[in-house]
C-alpha positions as CSV (number, residue, x, y, z in Angstrom):
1,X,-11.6,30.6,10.2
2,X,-9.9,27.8,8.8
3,X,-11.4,24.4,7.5
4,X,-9.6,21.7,6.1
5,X,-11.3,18.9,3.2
6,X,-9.5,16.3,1.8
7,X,-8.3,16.4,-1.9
8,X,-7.5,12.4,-2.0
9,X,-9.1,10.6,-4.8
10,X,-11.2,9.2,-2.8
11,X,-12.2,12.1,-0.8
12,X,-12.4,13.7,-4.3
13,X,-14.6,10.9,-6.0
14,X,-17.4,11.3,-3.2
15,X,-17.8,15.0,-3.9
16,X,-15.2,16.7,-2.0
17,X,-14.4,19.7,-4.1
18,X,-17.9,20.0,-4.3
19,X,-17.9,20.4,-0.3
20,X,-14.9,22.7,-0.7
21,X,-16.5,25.0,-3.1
22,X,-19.9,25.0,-1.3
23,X,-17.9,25.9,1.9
24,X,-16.3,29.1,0.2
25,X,-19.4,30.3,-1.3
26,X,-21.4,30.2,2.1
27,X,-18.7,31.7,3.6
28,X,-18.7,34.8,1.0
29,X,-22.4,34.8,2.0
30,X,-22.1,35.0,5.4
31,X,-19.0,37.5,5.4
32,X,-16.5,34.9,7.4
33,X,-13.4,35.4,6.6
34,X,-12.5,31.7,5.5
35,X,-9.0,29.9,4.7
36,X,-10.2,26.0,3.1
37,X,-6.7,24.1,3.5
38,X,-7.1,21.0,1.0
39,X,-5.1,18.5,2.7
40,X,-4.3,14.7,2.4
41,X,-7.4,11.6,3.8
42,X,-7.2,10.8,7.4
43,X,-8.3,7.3,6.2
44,X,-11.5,6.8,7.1
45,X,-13.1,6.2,4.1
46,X,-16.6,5.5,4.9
47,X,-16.3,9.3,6.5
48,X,-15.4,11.1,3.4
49,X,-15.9,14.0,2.2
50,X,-14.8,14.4,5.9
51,X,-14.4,18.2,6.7
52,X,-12.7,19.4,10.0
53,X,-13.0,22.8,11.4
54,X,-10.1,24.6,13.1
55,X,-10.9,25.2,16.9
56,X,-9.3,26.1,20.1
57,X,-9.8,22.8,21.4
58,X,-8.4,21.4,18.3
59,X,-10.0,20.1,15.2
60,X,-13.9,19.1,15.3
61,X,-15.1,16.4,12.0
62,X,-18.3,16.8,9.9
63,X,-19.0,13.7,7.5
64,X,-20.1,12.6,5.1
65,X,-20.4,16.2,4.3
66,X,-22.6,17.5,1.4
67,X,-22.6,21.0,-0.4
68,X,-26.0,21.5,1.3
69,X,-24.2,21.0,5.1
70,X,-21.7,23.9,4.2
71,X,-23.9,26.6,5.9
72,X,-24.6,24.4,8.9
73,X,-20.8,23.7,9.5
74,X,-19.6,27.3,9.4
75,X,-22.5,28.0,11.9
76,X,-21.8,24.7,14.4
77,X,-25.0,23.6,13.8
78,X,-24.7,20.4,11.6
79,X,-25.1,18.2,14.4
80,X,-26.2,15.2,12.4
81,X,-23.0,14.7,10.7
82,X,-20.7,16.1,13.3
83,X,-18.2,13.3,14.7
84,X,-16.5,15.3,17.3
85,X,-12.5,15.7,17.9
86,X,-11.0,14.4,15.2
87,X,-8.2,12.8,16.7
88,X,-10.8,11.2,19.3
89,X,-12.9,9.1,16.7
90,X,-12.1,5.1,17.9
91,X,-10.6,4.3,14.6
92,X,-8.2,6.8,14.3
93,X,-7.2,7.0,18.2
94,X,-6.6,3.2,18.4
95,X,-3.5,3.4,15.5
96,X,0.1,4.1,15.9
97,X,0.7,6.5,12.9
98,X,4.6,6.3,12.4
99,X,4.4,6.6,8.5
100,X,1.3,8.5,7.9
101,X,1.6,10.6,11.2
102,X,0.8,14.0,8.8
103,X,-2.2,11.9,6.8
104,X,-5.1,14.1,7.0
105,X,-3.1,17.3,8.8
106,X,-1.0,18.8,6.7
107,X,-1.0,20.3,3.0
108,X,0.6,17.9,0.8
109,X,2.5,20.2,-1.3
110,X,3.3,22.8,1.6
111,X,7.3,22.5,2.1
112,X,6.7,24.6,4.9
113,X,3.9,22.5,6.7
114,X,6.2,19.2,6.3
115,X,9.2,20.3,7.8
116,X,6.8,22.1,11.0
117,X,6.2,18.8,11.3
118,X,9.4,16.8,11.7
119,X,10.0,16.8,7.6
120,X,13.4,16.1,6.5
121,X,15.1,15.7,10.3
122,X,15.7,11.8,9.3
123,X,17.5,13.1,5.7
124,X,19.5,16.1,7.9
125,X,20.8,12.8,10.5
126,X,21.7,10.6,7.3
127,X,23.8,13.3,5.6
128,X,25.4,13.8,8.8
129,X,26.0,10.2,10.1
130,X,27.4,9.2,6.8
131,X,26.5,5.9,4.4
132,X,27.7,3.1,6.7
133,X,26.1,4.7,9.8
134,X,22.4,5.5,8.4
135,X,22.2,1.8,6.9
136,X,23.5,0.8,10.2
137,X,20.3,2.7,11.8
138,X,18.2,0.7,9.1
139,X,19.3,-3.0,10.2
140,X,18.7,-1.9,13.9
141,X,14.8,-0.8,12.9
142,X,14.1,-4.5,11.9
143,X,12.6,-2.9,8.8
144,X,11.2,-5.7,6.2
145,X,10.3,-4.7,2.3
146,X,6.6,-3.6,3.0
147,X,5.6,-4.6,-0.8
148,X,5.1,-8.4,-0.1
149,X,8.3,-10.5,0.0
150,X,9.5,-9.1,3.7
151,X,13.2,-8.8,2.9
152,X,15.1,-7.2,5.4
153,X,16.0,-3.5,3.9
154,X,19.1,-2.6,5.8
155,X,20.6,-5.9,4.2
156,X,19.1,-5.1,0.9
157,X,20.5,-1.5,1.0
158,X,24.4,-2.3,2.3
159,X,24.5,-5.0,-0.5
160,X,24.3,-1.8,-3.2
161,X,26.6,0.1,-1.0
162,X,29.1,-2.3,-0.9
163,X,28.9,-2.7,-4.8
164,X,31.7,-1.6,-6.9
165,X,30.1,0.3,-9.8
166,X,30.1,3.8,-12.1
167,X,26.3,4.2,-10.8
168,X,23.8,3.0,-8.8
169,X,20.0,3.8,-8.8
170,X,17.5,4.1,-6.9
171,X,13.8,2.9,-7.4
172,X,10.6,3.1,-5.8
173,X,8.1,0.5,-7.0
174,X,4.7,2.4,-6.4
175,X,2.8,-0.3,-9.3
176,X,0.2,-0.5,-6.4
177,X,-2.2,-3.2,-8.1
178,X,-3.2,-5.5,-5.4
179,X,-7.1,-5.7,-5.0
180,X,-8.2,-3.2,-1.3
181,X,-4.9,-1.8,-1.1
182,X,-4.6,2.5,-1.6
183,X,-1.6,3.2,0.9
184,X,0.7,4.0,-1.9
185,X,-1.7,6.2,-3.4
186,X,-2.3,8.0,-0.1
187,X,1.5,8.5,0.5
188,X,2.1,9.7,-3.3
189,X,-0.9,11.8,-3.3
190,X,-1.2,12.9,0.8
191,X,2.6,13.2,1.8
192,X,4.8,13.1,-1.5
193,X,8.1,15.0,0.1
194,X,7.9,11.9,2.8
195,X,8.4,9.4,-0.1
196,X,11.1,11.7,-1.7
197,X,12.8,11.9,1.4
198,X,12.7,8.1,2.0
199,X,14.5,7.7,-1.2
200,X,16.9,10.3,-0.9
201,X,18.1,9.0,2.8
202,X,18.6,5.5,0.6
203,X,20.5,7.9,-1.9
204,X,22.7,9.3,0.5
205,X,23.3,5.8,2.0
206,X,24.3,3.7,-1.0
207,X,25.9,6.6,-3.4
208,X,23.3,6.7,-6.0
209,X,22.7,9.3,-7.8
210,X,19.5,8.6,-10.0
211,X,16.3,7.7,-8.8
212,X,12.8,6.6,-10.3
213,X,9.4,6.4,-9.2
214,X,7.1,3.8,-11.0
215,X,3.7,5.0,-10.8
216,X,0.8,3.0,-12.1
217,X,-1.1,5.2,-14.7
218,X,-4.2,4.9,-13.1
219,X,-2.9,7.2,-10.1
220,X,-3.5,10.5,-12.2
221,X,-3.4,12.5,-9.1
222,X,-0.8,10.7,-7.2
223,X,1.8,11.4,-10.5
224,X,0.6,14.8,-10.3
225,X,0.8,15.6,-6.9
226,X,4.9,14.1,-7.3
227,X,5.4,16.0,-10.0
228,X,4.8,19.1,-8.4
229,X,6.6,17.7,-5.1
230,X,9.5,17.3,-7.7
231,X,9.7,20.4,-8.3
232,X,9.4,22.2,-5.0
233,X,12.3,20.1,-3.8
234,X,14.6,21.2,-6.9
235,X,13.9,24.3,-6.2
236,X,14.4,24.4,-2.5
237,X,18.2,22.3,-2.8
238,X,16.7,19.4,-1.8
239,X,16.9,17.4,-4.9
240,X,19.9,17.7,-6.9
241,X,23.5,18.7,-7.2
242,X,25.2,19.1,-3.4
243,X,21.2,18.4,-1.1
244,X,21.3,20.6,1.9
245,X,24.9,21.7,1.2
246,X,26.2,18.3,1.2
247,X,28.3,16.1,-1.3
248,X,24.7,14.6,-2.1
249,X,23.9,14.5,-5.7
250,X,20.4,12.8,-6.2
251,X,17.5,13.6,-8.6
252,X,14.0,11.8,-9.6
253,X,12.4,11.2,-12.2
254,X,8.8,9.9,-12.4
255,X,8.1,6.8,-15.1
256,X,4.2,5.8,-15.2
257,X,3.2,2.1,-15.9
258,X,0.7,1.1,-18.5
259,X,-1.4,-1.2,-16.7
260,X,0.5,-4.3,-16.2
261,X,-0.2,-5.9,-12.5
262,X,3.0,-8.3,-13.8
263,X,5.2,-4.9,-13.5
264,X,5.0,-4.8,-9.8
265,X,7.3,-7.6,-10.0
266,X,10.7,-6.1,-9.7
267,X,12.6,-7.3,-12.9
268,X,9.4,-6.9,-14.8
269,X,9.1,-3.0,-13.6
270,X,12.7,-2.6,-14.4
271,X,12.3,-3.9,-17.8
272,X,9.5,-1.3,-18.3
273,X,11.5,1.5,-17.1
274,X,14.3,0.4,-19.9
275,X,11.5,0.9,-22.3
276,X,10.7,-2.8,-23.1
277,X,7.9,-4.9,-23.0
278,X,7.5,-6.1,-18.9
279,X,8.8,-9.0,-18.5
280,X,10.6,-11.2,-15.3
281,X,14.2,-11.5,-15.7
282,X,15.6,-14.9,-14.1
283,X,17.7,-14.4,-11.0
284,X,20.6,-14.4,-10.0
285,X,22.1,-11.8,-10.8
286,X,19.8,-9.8,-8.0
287,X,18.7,-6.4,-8.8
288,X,21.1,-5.0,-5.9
289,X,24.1,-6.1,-8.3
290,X,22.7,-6.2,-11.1
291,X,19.5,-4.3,-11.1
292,X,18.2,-1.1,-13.5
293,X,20.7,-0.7,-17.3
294,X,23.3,-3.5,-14.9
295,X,23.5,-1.2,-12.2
296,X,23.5,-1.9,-8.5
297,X,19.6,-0.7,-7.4
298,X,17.5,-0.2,-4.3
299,X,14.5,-1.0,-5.5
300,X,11.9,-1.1,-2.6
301,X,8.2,-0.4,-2.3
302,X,6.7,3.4,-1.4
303,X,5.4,2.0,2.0
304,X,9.3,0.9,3.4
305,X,10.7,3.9,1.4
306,X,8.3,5.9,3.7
307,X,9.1,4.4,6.6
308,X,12.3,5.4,6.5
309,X,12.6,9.1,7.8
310,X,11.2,8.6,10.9
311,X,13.6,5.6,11.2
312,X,16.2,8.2,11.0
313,X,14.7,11.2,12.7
314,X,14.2,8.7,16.0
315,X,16.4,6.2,15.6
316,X,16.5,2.2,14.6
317,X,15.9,1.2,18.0
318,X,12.7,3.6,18.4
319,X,11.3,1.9,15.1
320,X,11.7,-1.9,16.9
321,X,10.1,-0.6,19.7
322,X,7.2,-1.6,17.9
323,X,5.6,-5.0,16.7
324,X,6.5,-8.4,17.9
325,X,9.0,-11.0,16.7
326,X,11.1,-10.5,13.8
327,X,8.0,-8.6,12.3
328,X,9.2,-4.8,13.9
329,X,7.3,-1.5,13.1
330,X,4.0,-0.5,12.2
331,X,1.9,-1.8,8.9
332,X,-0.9,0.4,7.3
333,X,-3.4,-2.5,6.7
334,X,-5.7,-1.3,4.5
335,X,-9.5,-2.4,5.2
336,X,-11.7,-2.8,2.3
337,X,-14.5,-5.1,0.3
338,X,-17.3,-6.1,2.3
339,X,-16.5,-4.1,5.2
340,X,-18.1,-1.5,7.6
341,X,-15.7,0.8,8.2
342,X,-12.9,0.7,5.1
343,X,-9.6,2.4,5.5
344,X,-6.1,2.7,6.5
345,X,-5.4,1.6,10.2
346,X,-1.6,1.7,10.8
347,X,-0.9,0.0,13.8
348,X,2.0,-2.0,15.1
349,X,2.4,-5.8,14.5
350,X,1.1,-8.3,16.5
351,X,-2.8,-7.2,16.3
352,X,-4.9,-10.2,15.7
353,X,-6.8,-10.4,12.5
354,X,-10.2,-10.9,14.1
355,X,-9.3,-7.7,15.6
356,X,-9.0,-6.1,12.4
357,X,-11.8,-7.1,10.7
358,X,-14.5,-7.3,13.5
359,X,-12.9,-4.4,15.8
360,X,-11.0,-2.2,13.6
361,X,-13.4,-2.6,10.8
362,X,-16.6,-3.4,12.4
363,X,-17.7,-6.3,10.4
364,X,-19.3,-6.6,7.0
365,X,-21.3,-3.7,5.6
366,X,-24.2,-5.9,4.3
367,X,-24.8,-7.1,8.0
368,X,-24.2,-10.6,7.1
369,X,-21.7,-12.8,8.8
370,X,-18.0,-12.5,8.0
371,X,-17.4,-15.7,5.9
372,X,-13.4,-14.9,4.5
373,X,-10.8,-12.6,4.6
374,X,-8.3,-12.0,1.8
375,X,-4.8,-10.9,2.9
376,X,-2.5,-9.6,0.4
377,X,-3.8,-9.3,-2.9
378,X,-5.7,-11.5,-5.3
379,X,-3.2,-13.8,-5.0
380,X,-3.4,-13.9,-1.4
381,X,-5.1,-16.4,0.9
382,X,-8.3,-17.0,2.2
383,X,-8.6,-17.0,5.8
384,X,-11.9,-18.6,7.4
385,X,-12.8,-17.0,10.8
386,X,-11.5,-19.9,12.9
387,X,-8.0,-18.5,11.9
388,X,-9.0,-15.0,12.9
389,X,-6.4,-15.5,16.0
390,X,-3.7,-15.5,14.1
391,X,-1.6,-12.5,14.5
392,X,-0.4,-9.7,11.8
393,X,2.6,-10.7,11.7
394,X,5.0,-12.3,8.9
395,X,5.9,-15.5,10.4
396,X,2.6,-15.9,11.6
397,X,1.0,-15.3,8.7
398,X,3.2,-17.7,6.6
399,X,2.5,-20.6,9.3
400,X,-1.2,-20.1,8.4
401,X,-0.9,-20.7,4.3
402,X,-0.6,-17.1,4.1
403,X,1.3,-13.8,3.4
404,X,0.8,-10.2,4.4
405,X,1.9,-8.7,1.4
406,X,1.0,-4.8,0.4
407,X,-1.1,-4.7,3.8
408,X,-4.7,-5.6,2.4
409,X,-7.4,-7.1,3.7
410,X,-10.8,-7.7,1.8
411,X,-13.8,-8.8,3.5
412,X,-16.6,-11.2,2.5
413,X,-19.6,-12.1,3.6
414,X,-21.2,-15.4,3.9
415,X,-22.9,-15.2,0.6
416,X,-19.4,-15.8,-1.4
417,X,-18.9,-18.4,-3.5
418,X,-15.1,-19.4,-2.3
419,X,-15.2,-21.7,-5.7
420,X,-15.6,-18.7,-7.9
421,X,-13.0,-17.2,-6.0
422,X,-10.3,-19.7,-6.4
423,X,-11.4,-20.2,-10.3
424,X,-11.3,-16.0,-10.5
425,X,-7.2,-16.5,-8.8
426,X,-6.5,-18.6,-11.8
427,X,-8.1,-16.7,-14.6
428,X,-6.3,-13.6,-12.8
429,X,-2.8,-15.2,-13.5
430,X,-4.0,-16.3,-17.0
431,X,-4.7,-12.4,-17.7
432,X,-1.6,-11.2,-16.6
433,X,0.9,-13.6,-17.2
434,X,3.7,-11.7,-18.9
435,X,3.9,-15.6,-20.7
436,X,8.0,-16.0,-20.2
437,X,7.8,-19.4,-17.7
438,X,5.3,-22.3,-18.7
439,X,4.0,-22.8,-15.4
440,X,2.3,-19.9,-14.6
441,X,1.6,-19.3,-19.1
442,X,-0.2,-22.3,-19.4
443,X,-0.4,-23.6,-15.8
444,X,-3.1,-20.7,-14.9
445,X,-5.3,-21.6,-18.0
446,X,-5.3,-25.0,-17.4
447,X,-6.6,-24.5,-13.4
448,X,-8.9,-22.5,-14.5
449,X,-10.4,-24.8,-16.7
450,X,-9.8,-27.4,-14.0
451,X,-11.8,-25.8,-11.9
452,X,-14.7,-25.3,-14.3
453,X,-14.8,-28.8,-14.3
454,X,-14.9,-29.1,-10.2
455,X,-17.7,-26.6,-10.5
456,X,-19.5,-28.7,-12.8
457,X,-19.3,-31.2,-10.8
458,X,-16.9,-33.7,-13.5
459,X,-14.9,-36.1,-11.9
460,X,-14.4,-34.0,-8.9
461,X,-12.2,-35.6,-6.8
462,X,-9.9,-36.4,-9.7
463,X,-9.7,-33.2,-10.7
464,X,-9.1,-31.8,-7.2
465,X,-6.6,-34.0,-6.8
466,X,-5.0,-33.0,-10.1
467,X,-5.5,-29.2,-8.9
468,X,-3.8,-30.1,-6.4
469,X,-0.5,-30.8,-8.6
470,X,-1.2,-28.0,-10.8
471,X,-0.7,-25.8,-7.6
472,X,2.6,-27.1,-6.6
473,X,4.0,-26.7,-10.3
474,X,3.2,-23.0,-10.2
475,X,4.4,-22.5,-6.6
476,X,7.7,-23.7,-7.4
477,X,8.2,-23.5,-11.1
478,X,7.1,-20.4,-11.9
479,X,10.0,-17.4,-12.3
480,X,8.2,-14.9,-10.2
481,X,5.8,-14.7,-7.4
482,X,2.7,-14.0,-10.1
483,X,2.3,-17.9,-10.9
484,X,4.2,-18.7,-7.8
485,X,1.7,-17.2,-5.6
486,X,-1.3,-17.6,-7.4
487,X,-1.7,-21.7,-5.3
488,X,-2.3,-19.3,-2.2
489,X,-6.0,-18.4,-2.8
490,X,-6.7,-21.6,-5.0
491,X,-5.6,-23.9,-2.2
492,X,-7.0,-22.0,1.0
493,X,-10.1,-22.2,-0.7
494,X,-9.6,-25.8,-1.2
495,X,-8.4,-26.1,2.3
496,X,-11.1,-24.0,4.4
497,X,-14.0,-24.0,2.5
498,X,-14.5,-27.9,0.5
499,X,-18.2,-27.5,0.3
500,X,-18.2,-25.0,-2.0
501,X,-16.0,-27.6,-4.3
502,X,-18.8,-29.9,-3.6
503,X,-22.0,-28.0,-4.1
504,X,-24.6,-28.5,-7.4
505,X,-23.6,-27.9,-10.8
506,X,-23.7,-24.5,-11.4
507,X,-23.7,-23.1,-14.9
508,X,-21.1,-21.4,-16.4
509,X,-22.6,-19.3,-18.9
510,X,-22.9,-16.9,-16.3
511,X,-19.4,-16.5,-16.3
């Protein structure tokens, strides 16, 4: 008999091992013969610990599972908790799983169960179609940076390639700090050799030799999980001198962040891999001339990264099949806050986001009406529910005042105070301003004690109006998209929800 549990952090933090270890000892009890396979989350969060029993008829889901259900599972009697087939639960059969096609199916670190499932066929068709032809499949996939600023990675890539240079690196910025987003963590932790294959396909393409993975230290079992992924593919030629018996030389090496949300700014993360303090560099020179110690680098986020086998395993063209406009692929949007049913939900662009948050996510938890929805990070914007046509979609999503960002979406209810939230984007920026460019050093403390005053209800219009200005100074003075973004939250607020910029003094001792 085989059962499979999650061992994702958050499977973990909800008493997953717990599950496991209650499934083995009832099993000893009951003299079954029992294999527990620990593999990555399916996703559904508000499931876990989900546990899934091996069948004829294919895998059947229990959850939230307890220790005290473990008897009832291995007998097929816990009918309370059980969810049916797996892959027919509405959430899960509704996506279009390109990226995390093995989330929840496979062991993590099993080489074996990752290449029984398509695992390194996109790395075997790079090495054989050469550098130009690989970031040739890359451009035709329509493929946009997944970590926020939507550059187009085929472009990105051939710039490094063309570059004359002793070395070139490549780096994967996994400094996943945005507020409801966890699909980094899910890759690093639930399919590791997909991200090191990503980045050895870039390898391959541009003639670099070095890689890094920037981990944020609060991942302890996403770094773990690489680390041992690390060493499985050493050890099986597919890190290395001569990968797969090719002229490929390419290693990684993991480098774990201390905590600084500014270091998921490019420059800043490259600073911190040098060893110094993480700060933005000014552009030009752009990292893919002049990127980590001068080098040409890659540096793209885990999420495009792990797009990127399956790019090469099916082809560019199989890739654009999906999404709409210049916005081609799949995006794991990640559900959280204030939300029924959190989770990942990869799904092709175009989806509305109404769709997403009352649909996909079937509303707020609390029962309350959906007031907001935050899209990309703290310093993303607000959307009210009237914009809850617009589609996912980058364009789209920039004509609204917005941005898609990491792929996060936090919920609210109507008991949100959207003044607080805008004051809260401000003090964010103050907190972690690595303080090299005035506007967003001392342009974030000022808002936020402009907006103290709004609250308090001084010379309000002035100081809206004043607001106002502060906003555009950031948005265009600042050096990086910290301060530059940070007028995205302040100023949807402003925009969709003015009562709340209008209401009683409230006090601010409570702060």
């Amino acid at each position: 008999m085989r059962i499979f549990v999650p061992r994702d952090a958050a499977a973990i933090a909800v008493g997953a091992d717990r599950v496991a270890a209650a499934l083995r000892q009832a099993a000893v009890a009951k003299g079954i013969d029992l294999t527990v396979v620990r593999t990555s989350s399916r996703g559904m969060f508000w499931l876990e610990p989900l546990v899934e029993v091996e069948t004829p008829e294919g895998r059947i889901g229990y959850g939230p599972a307890t220790p005290g259900d473990a008897a009832a599972i291995l007998d097929g009697t816990a009918a309370a908790i059980s969810l049916g087939p797996v892959d027919d639960i509405p959430f899960l059969k509704r996506q279009t799983r390109l990226t995390f096609a093995r989330a929840g199916i496979t062991d993590p670190l099993s080489l074996s169960d990752y290449r029984a499932h398509g695992g390194f066929r996109g790395l075997e068709r790079a090495i054989s179609l050469g550098g130009a032809g690989t970031i040739e499949e890359v451009k035709r996939s329509g493929l946009r940076g997944r970590g926020g600023a939507g550059f187009p990675t085929g472009i990105k890539w051939d710039t490094v390639a063309r570059a004359s240079a002793p070395r070139k690196y490549i780096v994967c910025n996994a400094d996943e700090g945005d507020s409801g987003t966890f699909a980094d963590r899910m890759v690093l932790e639930g399919d590791p050799f997909l991200l090191i294959e990503g980045m050895t396909i870039a390898a391959a393409a541009t003639g670099a030799a070095k890689g890094f993975v920037y981990i944020r230290s609060e991942y302890p079992h996403g770094i773990a999980a690489m680390e041992q992924a690390l060493a499985i593919a050493r050890r099986e030629n597919l890190l290395g001198p001569r990968i797969l018996g090719s002229a490929v030389d390419f290693d990684i090496e993991i480098r774990v962040g201390a905590g600084a949300y500014v270091c998921g700014e490019e420059t800043s993360l490259m600073e911190s891999i040098e060893g110094r303090r993480g700060q933005v560099r000014a552009k030009p020179p752009i990292p893919a001339l002049r990127g980590l110690f001068g080098q040409p680098t890659v540096i793209n986020n885990t999420l495009s990264f792990a797009a990127i086998p399956f790019i090469l395993a099916e082809g560019g063209a199989a890739y654009a099949d999906f999404g709409m406009g210049r916005s081609r692929g799949t995006m794991p949007v990640q559900l959280a806050g204030n939300v029924n049913h959190g989770g990942l939900f990869e799904t092709g662009f175009g989806i509305t986001l109404g769709a997403l948050v009352d649909e996909i996510g079937g509303g707020t938890a609390s029962g309350r009406p959906v007031r907001a929805v935050q899209a990309g990070g703290p310093l993303g914007a607000y959307f009210p529910t009237a914009k809850f046509d617009t589609p996912y979609d980058y364009e789209a999503f920039t004509a609204a005042g917005g941005l898609i960002g990491h792929g996060g979406l936090v919920v609210f209810d109507d008991t949100v105070d959207m003044a607080r939230m805008a004051r809260f984007a401000m003090e964010f920026c103050a907190l972690e301003s690595c303080g090299k460019c005035t506007p967003c050093r001392i342009g974030s403390t000022r808002g936020t004690e402009v907006i103290d005053r709004i609250i308090a209800g001084r010379d309000r219009a002035a100081n809206i109006g004043l607001l106002h200005d502060l906003c555009e100074t950031l948005k265009f003075g600042s050096l990086c998209a910290l301060g530059g973004f940070t007028p995205y939250p302040v100023l949807s607020a402003l925009t969709h929800f003015p009562e709340d910029f209008g209401a009683a003094p409230l006090p601010l001792a409570a702060e």
